[in-house]
C-alpha positions in Angstrom: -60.5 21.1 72.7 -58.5 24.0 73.9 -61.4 26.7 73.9 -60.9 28.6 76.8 -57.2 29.2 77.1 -56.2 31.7 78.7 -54.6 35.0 77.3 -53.0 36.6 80.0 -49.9 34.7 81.3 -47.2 34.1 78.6 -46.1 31.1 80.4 -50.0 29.5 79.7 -50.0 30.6 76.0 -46.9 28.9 75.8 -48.2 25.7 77.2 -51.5 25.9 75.4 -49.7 26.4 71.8 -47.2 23.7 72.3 -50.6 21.3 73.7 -52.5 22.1 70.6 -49.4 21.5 68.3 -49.0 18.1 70.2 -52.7 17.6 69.7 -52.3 18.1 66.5 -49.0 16.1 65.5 -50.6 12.9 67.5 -54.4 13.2 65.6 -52.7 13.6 62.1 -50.4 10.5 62.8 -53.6 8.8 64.2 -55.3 9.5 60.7 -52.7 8.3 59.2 -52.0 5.3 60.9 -55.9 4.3 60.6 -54.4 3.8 56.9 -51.7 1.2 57.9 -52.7 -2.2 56.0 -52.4 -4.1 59.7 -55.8 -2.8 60.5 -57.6 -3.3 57.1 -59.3 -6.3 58.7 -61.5 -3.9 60.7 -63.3 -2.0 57.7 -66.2 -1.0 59.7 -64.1 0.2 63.0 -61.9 2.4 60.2 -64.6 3.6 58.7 -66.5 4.3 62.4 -62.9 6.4 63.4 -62.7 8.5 59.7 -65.7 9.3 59.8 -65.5 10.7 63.9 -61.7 12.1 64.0 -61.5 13.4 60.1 -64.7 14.0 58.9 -66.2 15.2 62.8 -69.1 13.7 62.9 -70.8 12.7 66.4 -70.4 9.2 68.0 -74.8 8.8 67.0 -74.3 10.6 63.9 -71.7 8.1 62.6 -73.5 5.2 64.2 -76.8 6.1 62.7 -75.2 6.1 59.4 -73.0 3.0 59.8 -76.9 1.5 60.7 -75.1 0.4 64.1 -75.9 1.2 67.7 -74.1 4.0 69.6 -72.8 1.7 71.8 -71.9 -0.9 69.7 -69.9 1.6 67.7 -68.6 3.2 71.1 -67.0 -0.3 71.4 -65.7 -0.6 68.2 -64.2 2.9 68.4 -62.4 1.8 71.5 -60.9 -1.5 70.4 -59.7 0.3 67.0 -58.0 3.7 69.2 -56.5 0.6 71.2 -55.2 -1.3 68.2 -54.1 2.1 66.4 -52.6 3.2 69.4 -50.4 0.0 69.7 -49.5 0.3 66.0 -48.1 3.8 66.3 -45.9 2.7 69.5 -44.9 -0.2 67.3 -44.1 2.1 64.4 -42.0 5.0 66.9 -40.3 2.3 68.8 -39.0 0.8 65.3 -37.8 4.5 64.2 -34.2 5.0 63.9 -33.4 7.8 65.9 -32.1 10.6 63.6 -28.3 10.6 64.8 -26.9 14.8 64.8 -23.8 14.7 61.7 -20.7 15.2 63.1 -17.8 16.3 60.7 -14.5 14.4 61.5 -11.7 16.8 62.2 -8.8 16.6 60.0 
């Protein structure tokens, strides 16, 4: 993703490590969500994003494998990034906020 970063300017290297730690934080909660039981009705569209964001394999690799078209798996990729990405703003937004502890004075 982040192949030619600069290595110059602290400033960039700063940036480009916290982007590929972000990058990083957001695909592993991605793989991880894929496993949520809500989106076990889409077997196939799991199976199509595994095999793509953990395994690596191409969009025509996987499809060719799946025995689907590219772009039938190109939509199915889409509408299951869609459905995951709903799922993990459903999941954040019903976090509790970690609250700092705060000894009472005596």
């Amino acid at each position: 993703m982040f192949q030619n970063a600069p290595k110059s300017d602290p400033e960039t290297q700063e940036r480009f490590a916290a982007a590929t730690e972000l990058f990083s934080l957001v695909h592993r909660m991605s793989c991880a969500c894929a496993a949520h039981p809500r989106l076990a009705d889409a077997p196939m569209s799991r199976d199509l994003f595994r095999r793509i964001e953990e395994q690596g394999q191409s969009l025509v690799e996987a499809a060719k494998i799946l025995g689907l078209g590219p772009k039938d798996c190109a939509y199915l990729l889409a509408g299951f990034r869609r459905d995951l990405a709903a799922e993990l703003v459903a999941l954040l937004v019903a976090a509790e906020i970690p609250r700092p502890v705060v000894e009472e004075e005596r």
